[in-house]
LUMRONU-102223 format. One record per residue (C-alpha): residue in one letter; x, y, z. Coordinates in steps of 0.5 Angstrom, whole numbers, padded with zeros to 4 digits, always signed. Last residue first. Layout:
// residues N
AXYZ ...
//
This chain:
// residues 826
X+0161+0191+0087 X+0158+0186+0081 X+0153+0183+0086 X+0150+0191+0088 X+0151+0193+0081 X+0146+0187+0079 X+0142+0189+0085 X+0140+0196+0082 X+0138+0195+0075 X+0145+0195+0069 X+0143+0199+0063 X+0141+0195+0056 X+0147+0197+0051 X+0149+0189+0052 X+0142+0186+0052 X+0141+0190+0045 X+0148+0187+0043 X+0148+0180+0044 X+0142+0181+0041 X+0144+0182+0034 X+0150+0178+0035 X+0145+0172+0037 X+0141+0172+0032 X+0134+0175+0032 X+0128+0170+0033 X+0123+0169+0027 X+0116+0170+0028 X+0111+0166+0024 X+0107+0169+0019 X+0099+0169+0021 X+0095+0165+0018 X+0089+0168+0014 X+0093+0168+0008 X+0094+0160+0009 X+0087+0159+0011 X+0085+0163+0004 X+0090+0158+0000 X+0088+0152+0003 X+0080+0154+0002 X+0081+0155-0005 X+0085+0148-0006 X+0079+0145-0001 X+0073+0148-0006 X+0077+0147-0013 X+0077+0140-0011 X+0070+0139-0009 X+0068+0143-0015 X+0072+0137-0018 X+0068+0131-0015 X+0061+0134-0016 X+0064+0135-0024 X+0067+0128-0024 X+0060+0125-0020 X+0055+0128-0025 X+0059+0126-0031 X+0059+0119-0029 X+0051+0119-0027 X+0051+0122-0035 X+0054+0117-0038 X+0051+0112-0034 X+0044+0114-0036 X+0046+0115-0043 X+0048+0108-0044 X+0042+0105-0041 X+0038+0109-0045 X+0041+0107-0051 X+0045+0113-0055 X+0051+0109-0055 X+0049+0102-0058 X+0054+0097-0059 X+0059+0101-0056 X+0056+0101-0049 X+0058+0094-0046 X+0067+0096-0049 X+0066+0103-0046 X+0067+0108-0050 X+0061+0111-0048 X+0063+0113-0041 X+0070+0117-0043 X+0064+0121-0046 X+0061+0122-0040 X+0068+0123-0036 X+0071+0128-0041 X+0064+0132-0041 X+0065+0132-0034 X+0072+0134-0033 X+0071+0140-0037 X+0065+0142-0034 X+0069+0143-0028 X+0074+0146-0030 X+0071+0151-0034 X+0067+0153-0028 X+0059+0151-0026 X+0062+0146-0020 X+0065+0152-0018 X+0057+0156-0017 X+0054+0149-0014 X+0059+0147-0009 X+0060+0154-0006 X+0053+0154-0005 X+0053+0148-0003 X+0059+0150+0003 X+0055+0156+0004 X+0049+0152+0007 X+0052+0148+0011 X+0056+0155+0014 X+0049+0157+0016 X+0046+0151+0018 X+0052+0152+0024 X+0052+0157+0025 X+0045+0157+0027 X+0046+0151+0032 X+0051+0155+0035 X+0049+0161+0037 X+0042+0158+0040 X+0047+0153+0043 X+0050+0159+0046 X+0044+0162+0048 X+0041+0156+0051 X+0047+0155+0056 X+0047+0163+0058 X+0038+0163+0060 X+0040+0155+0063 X+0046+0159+0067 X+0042+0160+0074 X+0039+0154+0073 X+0032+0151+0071 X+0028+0156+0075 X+0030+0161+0070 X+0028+0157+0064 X+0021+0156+0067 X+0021+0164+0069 X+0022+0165+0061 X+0017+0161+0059 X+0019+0160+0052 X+0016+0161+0045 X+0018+0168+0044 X+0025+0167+0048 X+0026+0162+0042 X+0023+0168+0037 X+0028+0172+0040 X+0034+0168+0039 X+0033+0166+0032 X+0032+0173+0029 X+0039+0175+0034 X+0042+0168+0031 X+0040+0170+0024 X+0043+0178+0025 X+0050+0174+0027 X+0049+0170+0021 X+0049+0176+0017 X+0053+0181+0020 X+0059+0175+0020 X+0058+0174+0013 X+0059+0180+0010 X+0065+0182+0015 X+0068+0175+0011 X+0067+0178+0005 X+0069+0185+0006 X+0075+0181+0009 X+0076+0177+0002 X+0076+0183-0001 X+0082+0186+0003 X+0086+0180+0002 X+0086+0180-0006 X+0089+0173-0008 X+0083+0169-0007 X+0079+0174-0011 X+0072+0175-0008 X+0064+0172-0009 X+0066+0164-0011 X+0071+0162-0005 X+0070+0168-0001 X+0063+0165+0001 X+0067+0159+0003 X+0072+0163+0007 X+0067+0167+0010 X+0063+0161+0012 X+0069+0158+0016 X+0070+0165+0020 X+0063+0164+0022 X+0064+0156+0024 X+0070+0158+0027 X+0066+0162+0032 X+0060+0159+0033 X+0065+0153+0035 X+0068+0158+0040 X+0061+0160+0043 X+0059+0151+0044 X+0065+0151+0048 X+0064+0156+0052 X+0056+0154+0053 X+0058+0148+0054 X+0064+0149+0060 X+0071+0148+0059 X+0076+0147+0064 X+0073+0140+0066 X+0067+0145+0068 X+0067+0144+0076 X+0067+0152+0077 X+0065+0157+0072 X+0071+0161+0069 X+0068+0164+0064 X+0074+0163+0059 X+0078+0157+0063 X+0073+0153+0065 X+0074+0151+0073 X+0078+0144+0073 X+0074+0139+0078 X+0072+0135+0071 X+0080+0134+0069 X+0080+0131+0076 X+0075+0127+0077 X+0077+0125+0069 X+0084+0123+0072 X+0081+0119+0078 X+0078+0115+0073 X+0082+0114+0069 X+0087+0111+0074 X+0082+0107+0077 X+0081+0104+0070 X+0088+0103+0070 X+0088+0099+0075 X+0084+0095+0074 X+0086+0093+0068 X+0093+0092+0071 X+0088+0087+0075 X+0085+0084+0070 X+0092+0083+0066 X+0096+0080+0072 X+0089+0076+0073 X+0089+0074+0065 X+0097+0073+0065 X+0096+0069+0072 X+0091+0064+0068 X+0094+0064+0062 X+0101+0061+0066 X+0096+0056+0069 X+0093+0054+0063 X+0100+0053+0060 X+0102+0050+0066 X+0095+0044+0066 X+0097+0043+0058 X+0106+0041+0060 X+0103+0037+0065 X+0098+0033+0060 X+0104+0033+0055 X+0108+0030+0060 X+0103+0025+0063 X+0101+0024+0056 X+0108+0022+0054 X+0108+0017+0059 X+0102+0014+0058 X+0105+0013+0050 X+0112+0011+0053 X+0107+0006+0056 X+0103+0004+0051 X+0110+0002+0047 X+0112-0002+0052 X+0107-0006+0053 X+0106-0007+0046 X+0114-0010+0046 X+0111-0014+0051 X+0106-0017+0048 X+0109-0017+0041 X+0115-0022+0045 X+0110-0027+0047 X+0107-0027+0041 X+0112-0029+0038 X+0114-0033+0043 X+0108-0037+0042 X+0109-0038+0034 X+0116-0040+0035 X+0121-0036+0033 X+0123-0037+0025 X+0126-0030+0024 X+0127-0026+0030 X+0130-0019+0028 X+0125-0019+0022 X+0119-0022+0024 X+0119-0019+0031 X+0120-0011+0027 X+0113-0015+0022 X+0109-0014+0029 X+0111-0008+0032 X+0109-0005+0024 X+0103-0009+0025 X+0101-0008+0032 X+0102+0000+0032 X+0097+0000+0026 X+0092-0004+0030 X+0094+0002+0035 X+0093+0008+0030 X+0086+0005+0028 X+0084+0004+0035 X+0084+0011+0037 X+0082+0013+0030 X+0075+0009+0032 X+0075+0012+0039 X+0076+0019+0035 X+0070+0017+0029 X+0065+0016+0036 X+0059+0011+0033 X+0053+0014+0032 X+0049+0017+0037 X+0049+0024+0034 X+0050+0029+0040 X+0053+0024+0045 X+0057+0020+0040 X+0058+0013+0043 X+0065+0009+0043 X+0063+0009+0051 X+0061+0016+0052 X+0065+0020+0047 X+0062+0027+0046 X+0067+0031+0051 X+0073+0027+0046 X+0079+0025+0049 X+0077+0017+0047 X+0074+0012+0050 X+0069+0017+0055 X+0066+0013+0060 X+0060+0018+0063 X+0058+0017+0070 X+0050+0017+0071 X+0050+0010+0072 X+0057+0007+0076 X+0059+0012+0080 X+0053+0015+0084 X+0047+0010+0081 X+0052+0005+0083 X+0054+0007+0089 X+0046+0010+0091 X+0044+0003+0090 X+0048-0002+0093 X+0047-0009+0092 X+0044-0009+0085 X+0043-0014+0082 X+0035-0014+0082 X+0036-0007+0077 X+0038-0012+0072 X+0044-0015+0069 X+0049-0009+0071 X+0051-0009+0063 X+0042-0008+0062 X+0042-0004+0068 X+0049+0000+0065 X+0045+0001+0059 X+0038+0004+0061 X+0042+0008+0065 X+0045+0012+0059 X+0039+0012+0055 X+0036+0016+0061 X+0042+0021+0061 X+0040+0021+0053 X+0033+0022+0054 X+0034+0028+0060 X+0040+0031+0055 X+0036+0032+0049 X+0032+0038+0051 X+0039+0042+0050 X+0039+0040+0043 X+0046+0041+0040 X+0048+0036+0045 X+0055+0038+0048 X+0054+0044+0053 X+0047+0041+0055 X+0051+0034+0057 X+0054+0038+0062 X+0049+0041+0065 X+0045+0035+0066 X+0051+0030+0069 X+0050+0037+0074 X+0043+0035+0074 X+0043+0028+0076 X+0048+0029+0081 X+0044+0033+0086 X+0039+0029+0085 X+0043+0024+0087 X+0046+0027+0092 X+0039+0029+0095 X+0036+0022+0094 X+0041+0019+0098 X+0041+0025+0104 X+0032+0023+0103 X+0033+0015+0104 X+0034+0011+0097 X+0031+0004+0096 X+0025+0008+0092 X+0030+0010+0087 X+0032+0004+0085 X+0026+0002+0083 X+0026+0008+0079 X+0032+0008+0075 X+0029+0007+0069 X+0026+0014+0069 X+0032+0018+0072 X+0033+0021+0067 X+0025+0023+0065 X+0023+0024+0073 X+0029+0029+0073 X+0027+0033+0066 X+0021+0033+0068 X+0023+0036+0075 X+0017+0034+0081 X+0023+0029+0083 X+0021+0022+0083 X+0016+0019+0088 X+0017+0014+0094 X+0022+0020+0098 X+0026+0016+0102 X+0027+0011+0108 X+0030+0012+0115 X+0027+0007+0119 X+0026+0011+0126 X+0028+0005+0133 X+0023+0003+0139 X+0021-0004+0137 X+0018-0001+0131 X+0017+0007+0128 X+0012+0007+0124 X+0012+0008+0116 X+0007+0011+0112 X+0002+0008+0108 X+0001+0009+0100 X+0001+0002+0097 X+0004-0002+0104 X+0009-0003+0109 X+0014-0002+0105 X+0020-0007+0106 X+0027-0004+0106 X+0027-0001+0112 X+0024-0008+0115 X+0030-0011+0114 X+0033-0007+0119 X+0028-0008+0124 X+0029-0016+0122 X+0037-0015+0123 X+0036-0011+0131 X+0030-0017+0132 X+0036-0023+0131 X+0035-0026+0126 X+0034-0034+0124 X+0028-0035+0129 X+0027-0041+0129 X+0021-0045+0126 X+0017-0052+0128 X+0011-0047+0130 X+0011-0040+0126 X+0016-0035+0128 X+0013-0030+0132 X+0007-0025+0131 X+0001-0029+0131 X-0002-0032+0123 X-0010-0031+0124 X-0009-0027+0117 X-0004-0032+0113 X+0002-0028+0111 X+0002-0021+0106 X+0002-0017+0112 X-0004-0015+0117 X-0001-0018+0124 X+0002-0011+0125 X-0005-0009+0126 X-0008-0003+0121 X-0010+0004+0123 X-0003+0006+0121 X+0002+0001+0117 X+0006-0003+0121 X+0012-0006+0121 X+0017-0012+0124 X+0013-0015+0117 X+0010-0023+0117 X+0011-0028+0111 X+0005-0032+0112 X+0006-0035+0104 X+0013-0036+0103 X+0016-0030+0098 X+0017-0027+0091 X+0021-0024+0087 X+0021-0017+0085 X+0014-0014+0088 X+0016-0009+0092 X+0010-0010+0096 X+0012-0018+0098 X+0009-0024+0094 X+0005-0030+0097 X+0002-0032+0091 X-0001-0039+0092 X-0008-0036+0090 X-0009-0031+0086 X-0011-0023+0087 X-0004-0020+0085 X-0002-0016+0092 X-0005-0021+0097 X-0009-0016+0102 X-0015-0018+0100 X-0015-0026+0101 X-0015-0030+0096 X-0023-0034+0094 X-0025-0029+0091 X-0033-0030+0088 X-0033-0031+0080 X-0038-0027+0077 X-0033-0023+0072 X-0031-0030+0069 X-0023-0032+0072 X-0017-0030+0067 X-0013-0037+0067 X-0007-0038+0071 X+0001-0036+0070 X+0001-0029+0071 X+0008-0027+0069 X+0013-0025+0074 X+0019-0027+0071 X+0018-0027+0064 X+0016-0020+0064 X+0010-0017+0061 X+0005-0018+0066 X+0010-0013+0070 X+0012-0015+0077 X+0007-0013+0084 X+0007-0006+0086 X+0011-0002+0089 X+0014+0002+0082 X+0006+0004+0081 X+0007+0009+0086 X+0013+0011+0085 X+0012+0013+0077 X+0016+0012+0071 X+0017+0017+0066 X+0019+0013+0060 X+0011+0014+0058 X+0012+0021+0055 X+0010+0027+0060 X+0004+0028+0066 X+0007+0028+0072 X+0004+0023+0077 X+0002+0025+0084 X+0003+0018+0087 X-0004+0015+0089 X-0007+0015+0083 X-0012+0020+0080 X-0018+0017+0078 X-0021+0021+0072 X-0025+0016+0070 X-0028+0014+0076 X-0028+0007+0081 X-0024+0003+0076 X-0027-0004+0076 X-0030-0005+0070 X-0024-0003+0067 X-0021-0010+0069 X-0027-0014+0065 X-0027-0010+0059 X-0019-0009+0060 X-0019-0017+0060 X-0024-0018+0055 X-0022-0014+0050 X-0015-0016+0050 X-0017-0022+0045 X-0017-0017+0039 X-0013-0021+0035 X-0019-0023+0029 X-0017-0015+0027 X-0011-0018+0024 X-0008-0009+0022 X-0004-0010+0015 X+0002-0004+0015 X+0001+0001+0010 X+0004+0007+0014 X-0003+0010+0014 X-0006+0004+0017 X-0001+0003+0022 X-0003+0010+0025 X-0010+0009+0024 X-0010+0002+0028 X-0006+0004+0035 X-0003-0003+0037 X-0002-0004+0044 X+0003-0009+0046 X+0002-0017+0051 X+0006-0021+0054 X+0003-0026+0058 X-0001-0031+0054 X+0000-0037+0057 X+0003-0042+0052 X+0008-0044+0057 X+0013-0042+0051 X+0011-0035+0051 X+0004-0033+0047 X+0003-0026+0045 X-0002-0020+0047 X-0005-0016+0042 X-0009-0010+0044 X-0011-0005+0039 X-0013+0002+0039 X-0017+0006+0034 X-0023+0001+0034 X-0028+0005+0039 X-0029+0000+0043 X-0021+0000+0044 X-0021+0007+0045 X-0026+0006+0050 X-0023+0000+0053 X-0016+0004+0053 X-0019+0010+0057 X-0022+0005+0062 X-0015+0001+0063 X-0011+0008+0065 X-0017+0010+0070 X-0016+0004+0073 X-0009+0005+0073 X-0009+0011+0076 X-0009+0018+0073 X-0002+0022+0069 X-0005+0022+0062 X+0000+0020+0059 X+0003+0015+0065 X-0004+0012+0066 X-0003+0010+0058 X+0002+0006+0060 X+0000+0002+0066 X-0006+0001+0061 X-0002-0003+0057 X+0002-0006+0062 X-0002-0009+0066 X-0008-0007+0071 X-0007-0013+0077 X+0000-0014+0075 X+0001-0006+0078 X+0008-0004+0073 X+0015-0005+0074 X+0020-0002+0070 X+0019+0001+0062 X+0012+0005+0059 X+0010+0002+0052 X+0011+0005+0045 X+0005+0003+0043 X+0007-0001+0036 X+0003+0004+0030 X+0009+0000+0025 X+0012+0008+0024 X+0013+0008+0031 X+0007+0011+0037 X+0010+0016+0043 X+0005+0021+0038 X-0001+0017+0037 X-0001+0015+0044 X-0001+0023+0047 X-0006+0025+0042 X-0011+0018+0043 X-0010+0020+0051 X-0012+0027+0049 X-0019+0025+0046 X-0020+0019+0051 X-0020+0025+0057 X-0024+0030+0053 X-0029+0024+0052 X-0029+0022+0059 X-0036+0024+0061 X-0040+0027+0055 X-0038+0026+0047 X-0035+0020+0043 X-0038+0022+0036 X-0031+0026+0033 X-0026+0021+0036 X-0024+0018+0028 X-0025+0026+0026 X-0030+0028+0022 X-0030+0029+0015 X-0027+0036+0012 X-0033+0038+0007 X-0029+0040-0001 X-0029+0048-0001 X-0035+0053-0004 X-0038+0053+0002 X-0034+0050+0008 X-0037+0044+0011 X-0035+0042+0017 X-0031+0035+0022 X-0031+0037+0029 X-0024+0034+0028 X-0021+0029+0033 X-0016+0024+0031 X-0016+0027+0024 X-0017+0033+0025 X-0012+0034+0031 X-0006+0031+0027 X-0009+0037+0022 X-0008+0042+0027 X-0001+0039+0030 X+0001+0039+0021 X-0001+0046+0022 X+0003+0048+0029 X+0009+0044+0025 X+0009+0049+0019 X+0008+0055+0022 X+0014+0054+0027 X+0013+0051+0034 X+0017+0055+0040 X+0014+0052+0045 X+0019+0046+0046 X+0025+0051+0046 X+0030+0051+0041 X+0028+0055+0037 X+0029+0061+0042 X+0026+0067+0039 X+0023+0069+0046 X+0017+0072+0042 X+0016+0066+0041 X+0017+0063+0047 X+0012+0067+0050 X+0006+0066+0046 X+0007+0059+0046 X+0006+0060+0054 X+0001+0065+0054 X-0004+0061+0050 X-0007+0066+0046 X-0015+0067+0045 X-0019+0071+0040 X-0027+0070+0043 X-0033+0070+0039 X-0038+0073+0035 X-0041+0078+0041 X-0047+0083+0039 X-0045+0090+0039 X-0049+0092+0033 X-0042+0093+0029 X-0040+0086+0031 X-0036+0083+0038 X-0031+0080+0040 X-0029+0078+0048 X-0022+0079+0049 X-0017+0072+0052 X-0011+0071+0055 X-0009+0063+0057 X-0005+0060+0060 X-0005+0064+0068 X-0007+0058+0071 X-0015+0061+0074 X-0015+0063+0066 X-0015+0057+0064 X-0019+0054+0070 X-0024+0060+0067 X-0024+0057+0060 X-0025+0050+0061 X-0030+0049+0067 X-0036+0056+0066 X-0036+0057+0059 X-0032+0050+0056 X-0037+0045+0060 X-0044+0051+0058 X-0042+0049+0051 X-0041+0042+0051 X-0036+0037+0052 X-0033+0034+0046 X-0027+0037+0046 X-0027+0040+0038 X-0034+0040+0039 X-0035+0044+0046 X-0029+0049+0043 X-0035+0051+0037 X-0039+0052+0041 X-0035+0057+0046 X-0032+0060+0040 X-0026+0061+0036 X-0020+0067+0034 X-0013+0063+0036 X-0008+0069+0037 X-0001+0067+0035 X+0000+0074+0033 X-0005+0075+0027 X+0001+0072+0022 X+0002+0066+0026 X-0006+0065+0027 X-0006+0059+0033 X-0010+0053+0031 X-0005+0049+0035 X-0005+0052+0041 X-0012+0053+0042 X-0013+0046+0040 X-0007+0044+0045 X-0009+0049+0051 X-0017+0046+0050 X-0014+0039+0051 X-0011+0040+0058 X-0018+0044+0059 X-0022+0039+0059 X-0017+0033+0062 X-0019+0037+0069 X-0015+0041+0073 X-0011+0038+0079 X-0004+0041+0076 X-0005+0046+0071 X+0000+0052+0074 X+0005+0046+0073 X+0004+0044+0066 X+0003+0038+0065 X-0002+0038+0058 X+0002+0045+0055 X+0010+0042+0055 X+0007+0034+0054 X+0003+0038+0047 X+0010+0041+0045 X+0015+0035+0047 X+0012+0030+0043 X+0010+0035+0038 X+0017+0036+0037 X+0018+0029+0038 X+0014+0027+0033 X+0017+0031+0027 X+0024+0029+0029 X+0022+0021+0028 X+0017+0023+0022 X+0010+0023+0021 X+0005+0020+0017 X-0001+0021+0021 X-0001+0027+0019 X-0002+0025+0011 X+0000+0030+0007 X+0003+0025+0001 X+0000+0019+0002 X+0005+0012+0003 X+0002+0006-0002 X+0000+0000+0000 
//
């Protein structure tokens, strides 16, 4: 069969993830915590039918809402909408048409808001237009109102579009979160660790994603299951039991082409019969659990019984019709007879095994042993144990789902946190390690924690993603249990998360190795494969040495004496390292006391910078003579520049109106230009005090009325001298010379090799002319500087040579002797 083009439920590995973490980012946000499924959705539709272009706003109605959500009107008006609003996700305004009426809401989700205005790309939000269209089209398919646009092909309904009322909300965002963590085959992808044996692990696995019991979990999916877009397959092991079972989402592998057995739906029966038990359809477990992908294990559940789906703990009798009475005692784990399991769950234990703890409002007798069993060793039996090795026993056994511990024979049993950081990305780290977690007391648990987010910090530098780090802690330890052999093998928890799980192993120098594995890309590692290709290379040319220097030596000597010789070879290598990591660490430590040398001379300096500028600025102006004014206040400095800028536009007006080499006219000129510019800055100034008050300018400081003058002065100085200069500009660009060297540039133009075909085209003659244009401004410029060289020269005082030294002589000779110097001569 065929893939369609288009097809949302065809998504990529990257695609899927991104959605992935979006929709678990929106649904277990912390200000959503205990708000109904209803309103998790709403933010995923208002989410994904964002406007890019109107400001990711999503303009709908409460109606239409209901449908998409399969609640009512009422429903999303006075339960949805307002949980939204109450947990800061939601801005919404109130439209209305030209008579008042109201049309409908504009919305924005103010997280997905955010972290677009935000600009990082990487965050889980910051979807682009492309995916929040394929997220809208995926929530169509699933579950679309379905309507019929005019002029435009209808839109069918969704697979989930008929189911409505209780739970609808709730079935809708599992089949979403279900679709997103399911392959290409359509296989669920289920939830690791231990699960409630009574439940099993498919429903285990939606309650993950939903974040309720697992009874609510088994509802959810028999409702998917009846509805015909899930599918549970249980598999046959070598007993003939059918223990291990998967859950296949229908649509997903349809629309891959892969074939889909309907005949294979015997899970039916026992999620039916394991549903009905449930006591709601949003039971919220005892835990509290996060919502986020099904790797997120739960403390909860992590106290209960084995998996269905392991080997080791799988449900070896027959499933019981629903009317048949009980014939176990209640406080049996699994619910079948002969089973005499401990509350943890990993391996089972005698019938009648007794607790040294209670739980509260229970006897101690109450445990997983007969119920008339008495407290003591059971008759024939003795005591293996001493009291003190039984209460410390006891810390390790939990007294049952939920309790709190008590205090036994006089002694505290330490025990830890049962759930998982409230972080989801510690939660998805440490997912595999939850077991572990619950044999951990708190000082445990907070090292770890600890620990786990400094491993989290440094794989956000290597990975290109930072939001891969959790997963790729997770598949860290993941890898080290299936090393270790399982979880059962561990003797000491915390030492093996602490020094074995969460350290990374490097093969190579390389910060991205970890066991042979790039941490960025999970491929192979090319330094560790270098690593080994120098050293097999080593081993030849080692080898072929032996072969030369020993011919004829037996094969176990060769051996032998290539083993040594490698031997040697790897320790002069170590040895190098050593040195060459020294000589790394002194060359760091040089950079560093350069750096701090450097920093502090920095300091220095800025010190010295600073002390300079409080002392120029303590400086009295040297023209007015006000204090603290750097030795030149503003409005001084502003009177000087309008008077170079005076004398400037009487040299530029000389330039064009007054031979250059006549003084006298070149002064008239000047005198001109002064008058003029002074009478401008007499018109400015009283039309300044016109429009100002001037009791305001007088309250602002007792020289405002001298600065506002002089910047006054300024300003129109400098006006004046710009307009002079385009004045001077224009009438030299008008002499001989200037349009001489425009007429050559414009026909030097035309006689480029891309013009000479045709010399009178447009584009011909529009070069030509923009190029005579420049060469002309471009000599009137010249003219300008070479004019204004010569004016500057002859305003320039000439220098005053000293006298020689004769001639002085002389005149200090003929000088007549003052009073004291005929004293000293006397």
């Amino acid at each position: 069969m065929p893939l369609n083009v288009g097809n949302p439920l065809q998504l990529s590995k990257t695609m899927r993830a991104r959605l992935l973490a979006a929709v678990c980012a929106l649904v277990s946000a912390p200000a959503l915590a205990g708000a109904s499924d209803g309103a998790r959705l709403a933010s995923v539709v208002l989410t994904a039918k964002a406007n890019v272009r109107d400001g990711y706003q999503a303009k709908i109605w409460a109606a239409e809402l209901g449908r998409w959500l399969g609640v009512s009107q009422s429903t999303v008006a006075h339960t949805v909408l307002p949980e939204l609003r109450a947990a800061g996700l939601l801005g919404s305004n109130i439209t209305t048409n030209a008579y008042g009426h109201v049309t409908g809401l504009e919305c924005w989700v103010i997280p997905m808001y955010r972290a677009q205005q935000a600009g990082d790309r990487r965050h889980a939000l910051a979807l682009s237009r492309s995916e929040l269209a394929v997220l809208l089209s995926l929530i169509e398919v699933l579950f679309g109102p379905g309507w019929a646009p005019k002029d435009k092909a209808p839109v069918p309904a969704g697979l989930l579009a008929g189911r409505r009322g209780r739970g609808a909300a709730t079935d809708r965002l599992g089949l979403l979160l279900m679709v997103l963590t399911t392959g290409p085959a359509g296989w669920l992808q289920l939830c690791p660790g231990a699960v409630d044996t009574f439940r099993g692990r498919p429903a285990a696995t939606v309650a993950r994603l939903l974040g309720c019991s697992a009874a609510a979990g088994a509802k959810v999916l028999k409702r998917l299951q009846e509805h015909g877009v899930a599918e549970v397959v249980r598999k046959e092991i070598g007993s003939g039991l059918n223990a291990q079972s998967r859950v296949r989402l229908v649509p997903v592998a349809k629309a891959h082409g892969v074939a889909v057995r309907e005949a294979r739906r015997v899970a039916k029966s026992v999620f039916s019969d394991l549903a009905s038990t449930a006591s709601g359809d949003l039971e919220t477990g005892e835990t509290g659990e996060t919502l986020g992908p099904t790797g997120i294990e739960d403390a909860g559940q992590a106290e209960t019984a084995g998996s269905v789906d392991l080997a080791a703990t799988a449900q070896h009798h027959a499933l019981h019709a629903p009317g048949a009475t009980a014939v176990v005692p209640p406080q049996l784990s699994g619910g079948f007879s002969g089973e005499g399991r401990k509350s943890e769950g990993h391996q089972p234990g005698r019938t009648c095994v007794r607790e040294d703890q209670a739980t509260e409002g229970e006897s101690a007798i109450a445990g997983s042993g007969s119920p008339v069993a008495e407290v003591g060793p059971l008759r024939s039996e003795k005591p293996l144990k001493s009291p003190a090795d039984e209460q410390e026993q006891a810390g390790s056994i939990a007294a049952g789902a939920g309790a709190r511990l008590t205090v036994v024979g006089g002694r505290k049993t330490q025990q830890g946190r049962r759930e998982l950081p409230a972080d989801l990305d510690l939660r998805v780290a440490l997912a595999p390690v939850s077991w572990l977690w619950t044999k951990l007391n708190r000082w445990q648990q907070d090292h770890v924690v600890k620990a786990t987010k400094a491993e989290l910090a440094q794989l956000r530098h290597v990975l290109d993603w930072a939001g891969q780090a959790p997963s790729a802690l997770a598949s860290r330890l993941a890898s080290r249990l299936e090393e270790t052999g399982g979880e059962a093998l561990i003797a000491r928890p915390y030492g093996w998360i602490t020094h074995r799980g969460l350290v990374r192993r490097p093969s190579c120098s390389d910060v991205r190795c970890d066991d042979g594995t790039r941490l960025d890309t999970g491929a192979d590692c090319d330094n560790c494969d270098n690593v080994l290709h120098l050293r097999r290379a080593w081993r030849v040319r080692i080898a072929a040495e032996v072969d030369q220097e020993l011919p004829g030596v037996e094969t176990d000597a060769r051996y032998r004496e290539i083993e040594a010789r490698m031997r040697r070879h790897a320790e002069v290598e170590a040895i190098d390292l050593v040195a060459r990591q020294a000589e790394a660490q002194q060359r760091a430590a040089q950079r560093a006391a350069a750096c701090a040398e450097a920093e502090a001379q920095a300091v220095v300096e800025r010190e010295r910078a600073a002390a300079e500028a409080a002392a120029r600025q303590a400086v009295a102006c040297e023209d007015c003579g006000r204090a603290r004014s750097a030795g030149l206040c503003e409005a001084c400095d502003h009177r000087r520049q309008t008077e170079a800028l005076i004398g400037e536009s009487g040299l530029l007006a000389a330039t064009w109106s007054a031979d250059p080499s006549d003084q006298v006219a070149v002064a008239a000129v000047a005198t001109e230009v002064r008058t003029a510019i002074e009478d401008a800055i007499a018109a400015s100034w009283a039309q300044f005090q016109e429009i100002t008050d001037p009791v305001a300018l007088e309250a602002a400081g007792p020289d405002a009325v001298e600065d506002a003058a002089a910047h006054n002065a300024f300003v129109v100085a400098e006006s004046a001298a710009a307009e002079y200069r385009h004045e001077a500009l224009v009438i030299l660009g008008r002499s001989e010379d200037a349009q001489a060297e425009a007429r050559k540039a414009y026909a030097t133009e035309l006689t480029k090799p891309w013009h000479q075909a045709l010399p009178d085209s447009d584009d011909a003659q529009r070069a030509a002319t923009e190029a005579a244009a420049k060469a002309q401004t471009r000599t009137a410029e010249h003219l300008l500087a070479a004019w204004l060289e010569q004016l500057h020269a002859q305003a320039r005082p000439e220098p005053v040579r000293p006298a020689p030294w004769l001639q002085r002589l002389s005149e200090l000779a003929a000088r007549p002797l003052d009073s004291e110097a005929l004293e000293v001569i006397a």
